[in-house]
N, CA and C of each residue as an Amber inpcrd file, in Angstrom:
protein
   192
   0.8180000  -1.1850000   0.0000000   0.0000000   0.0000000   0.0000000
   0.8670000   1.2560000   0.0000000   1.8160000   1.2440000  -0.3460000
   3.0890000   2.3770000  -0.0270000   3.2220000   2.6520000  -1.2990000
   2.3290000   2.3310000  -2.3570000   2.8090000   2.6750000  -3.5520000
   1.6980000   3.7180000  -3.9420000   0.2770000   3.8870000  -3.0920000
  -0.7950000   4.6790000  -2.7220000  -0.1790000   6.1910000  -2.5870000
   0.6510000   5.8460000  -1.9260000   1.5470000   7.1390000  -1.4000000
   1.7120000   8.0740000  -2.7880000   2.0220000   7.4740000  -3.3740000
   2.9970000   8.3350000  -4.6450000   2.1090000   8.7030000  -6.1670000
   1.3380000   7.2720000  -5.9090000   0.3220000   7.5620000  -7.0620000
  -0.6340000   8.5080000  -7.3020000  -0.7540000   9.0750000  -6.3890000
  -1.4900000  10.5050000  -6.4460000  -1.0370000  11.4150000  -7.1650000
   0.2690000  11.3240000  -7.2680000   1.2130000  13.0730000  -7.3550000
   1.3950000  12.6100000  -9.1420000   1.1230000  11.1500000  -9.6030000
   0.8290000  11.1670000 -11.0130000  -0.2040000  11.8210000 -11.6900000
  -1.3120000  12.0050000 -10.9890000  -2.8020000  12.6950000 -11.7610000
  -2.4480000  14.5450000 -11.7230000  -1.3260000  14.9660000 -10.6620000
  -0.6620000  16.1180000 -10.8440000   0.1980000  16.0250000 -11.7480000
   1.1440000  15.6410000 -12.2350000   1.9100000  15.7650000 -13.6150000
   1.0190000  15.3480000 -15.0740000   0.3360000  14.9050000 -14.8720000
  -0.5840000  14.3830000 -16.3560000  -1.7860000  15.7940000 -15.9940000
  -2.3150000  16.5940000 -15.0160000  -2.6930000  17.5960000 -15.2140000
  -2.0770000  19.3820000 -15.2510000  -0.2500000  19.2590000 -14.8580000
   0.2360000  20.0370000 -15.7340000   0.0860000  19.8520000 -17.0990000
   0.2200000  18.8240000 -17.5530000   1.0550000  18.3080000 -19.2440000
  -0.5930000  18.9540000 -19.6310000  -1.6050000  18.4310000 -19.3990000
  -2.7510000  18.6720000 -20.4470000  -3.1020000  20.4870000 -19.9920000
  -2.9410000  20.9370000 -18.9990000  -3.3350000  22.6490000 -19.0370000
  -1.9920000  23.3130000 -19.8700000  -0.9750000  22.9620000 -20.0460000
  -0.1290000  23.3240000 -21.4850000  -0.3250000  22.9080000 -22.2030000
  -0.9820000  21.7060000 -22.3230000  -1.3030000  21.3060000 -23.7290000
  -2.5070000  21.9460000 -24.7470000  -3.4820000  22.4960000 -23.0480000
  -4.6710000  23.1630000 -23.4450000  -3.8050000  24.9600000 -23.8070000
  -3.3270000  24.8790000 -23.1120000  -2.7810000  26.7630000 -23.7340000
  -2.2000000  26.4390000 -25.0970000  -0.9590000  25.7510000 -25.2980000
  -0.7130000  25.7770000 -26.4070000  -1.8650000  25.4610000 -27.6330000
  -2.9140000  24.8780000 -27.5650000  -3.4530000  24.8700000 -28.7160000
  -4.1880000  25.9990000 -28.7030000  -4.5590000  26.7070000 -27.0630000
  -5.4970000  28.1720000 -27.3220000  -4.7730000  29.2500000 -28.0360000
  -3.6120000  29.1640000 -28.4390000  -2.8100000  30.0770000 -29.4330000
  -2.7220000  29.2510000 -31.1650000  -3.1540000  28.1720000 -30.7750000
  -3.2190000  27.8570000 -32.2640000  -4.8020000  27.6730000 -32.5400000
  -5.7810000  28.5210000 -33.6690000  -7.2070000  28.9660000 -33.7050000
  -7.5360000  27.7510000 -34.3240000  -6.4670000  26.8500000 -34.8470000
  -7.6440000  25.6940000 -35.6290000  -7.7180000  24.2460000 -34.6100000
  -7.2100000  24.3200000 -33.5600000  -7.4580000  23.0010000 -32.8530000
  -8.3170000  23.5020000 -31.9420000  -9.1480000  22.3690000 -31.1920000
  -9.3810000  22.7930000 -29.7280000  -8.6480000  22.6180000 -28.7950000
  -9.0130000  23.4890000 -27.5600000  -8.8840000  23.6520000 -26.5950000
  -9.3010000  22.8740000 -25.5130000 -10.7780000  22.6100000 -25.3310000
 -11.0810000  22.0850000 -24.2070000 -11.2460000  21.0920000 -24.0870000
 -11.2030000  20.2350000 -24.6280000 -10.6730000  18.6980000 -23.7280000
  -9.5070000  18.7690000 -23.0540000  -8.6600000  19.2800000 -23.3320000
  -7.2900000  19.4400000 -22.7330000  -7.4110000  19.4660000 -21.2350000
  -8.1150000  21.2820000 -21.3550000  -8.4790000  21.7050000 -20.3240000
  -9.7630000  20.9020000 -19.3180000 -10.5300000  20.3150000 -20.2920000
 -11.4370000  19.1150000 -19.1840000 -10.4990000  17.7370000 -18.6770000
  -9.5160000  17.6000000 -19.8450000  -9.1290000  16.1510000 -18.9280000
  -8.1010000  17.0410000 -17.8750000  -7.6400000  17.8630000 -17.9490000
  -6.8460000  18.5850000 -16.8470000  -7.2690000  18.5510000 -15.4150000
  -8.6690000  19.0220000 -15.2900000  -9.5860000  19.4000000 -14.5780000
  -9.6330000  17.9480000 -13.7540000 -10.5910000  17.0660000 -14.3020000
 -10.4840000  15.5750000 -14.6050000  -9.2080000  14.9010000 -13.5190000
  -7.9950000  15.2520000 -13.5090000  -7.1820000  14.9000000 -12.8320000
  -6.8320000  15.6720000 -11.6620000  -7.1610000  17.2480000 -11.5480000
  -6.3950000  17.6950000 -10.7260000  -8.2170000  16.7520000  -9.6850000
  -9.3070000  16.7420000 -10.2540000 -10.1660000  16.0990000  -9.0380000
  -9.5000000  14.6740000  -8.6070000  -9.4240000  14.3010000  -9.5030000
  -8.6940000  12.5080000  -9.2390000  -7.2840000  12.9710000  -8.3370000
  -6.9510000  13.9020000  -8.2740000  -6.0770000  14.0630000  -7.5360000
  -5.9550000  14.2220000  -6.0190000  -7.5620000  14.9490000  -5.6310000
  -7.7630000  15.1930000  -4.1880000  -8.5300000  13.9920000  -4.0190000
  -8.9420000  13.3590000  -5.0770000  -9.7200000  12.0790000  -4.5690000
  -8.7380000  11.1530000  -3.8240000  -8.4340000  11.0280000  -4.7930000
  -6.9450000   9.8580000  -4.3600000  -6.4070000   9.8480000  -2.9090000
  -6.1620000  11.7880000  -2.6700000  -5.5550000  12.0750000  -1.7370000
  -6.8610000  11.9820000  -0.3990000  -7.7350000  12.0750000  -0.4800000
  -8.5930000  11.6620000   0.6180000  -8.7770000  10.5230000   1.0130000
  -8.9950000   9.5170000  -0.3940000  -9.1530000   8.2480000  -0.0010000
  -8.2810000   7.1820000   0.5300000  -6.6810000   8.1880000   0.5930000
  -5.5190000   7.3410000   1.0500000  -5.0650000   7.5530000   2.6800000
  -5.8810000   9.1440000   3.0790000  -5.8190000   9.7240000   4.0250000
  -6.9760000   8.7780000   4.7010000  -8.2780000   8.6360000   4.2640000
  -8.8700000   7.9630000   5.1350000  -8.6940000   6.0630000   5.3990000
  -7.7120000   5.7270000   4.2290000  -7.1510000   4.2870000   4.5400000
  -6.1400000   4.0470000   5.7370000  -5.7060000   5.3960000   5.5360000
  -4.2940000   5.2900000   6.5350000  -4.9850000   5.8050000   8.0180000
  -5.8090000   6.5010000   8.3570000  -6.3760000   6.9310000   9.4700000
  -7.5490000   5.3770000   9.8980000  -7.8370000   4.2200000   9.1510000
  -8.6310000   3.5160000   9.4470000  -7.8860000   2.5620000   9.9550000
  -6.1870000   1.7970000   9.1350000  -5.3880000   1.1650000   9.6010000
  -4.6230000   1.3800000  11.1230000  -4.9910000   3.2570000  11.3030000
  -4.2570000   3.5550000  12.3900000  -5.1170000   3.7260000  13.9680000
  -6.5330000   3.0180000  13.4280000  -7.4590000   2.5580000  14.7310000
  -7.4430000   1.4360000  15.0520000  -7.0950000   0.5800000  13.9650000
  -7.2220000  -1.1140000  14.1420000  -6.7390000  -1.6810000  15.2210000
């Protein structure tokens, strides 16, 4: 379960990469934009998810 730890801070680097990915195409007028910016979004939530649901694994192991 120590690998819980770290896997979070992946849905933060895959939601830098897509909010540059979303600017750079908002300077170029013939692609879109917002998926980028939705799967961005998309992760930075999967991101506090993650981070709650590892916070409340580790606070449940630490009543047992």
């Amino acid at each position: 379960m120590k690998y819980l730890q770290f896997t979070q801070y992946i849905y933060l680097i895959f939601a830098t990469f897509f909010i540059y990915d979303g600017i750079a195409k908002m300077n170029n007028a013939e692609e879109s934009y917002l998926l980028s910016f939705g799967i961005g979004a998309v992760c930075i939530f999967m991101f506090f998810f993650r981070r709650s649901f590892f916070n409340k694994a580790k606070n449940r192991n630490n009543n047992v």
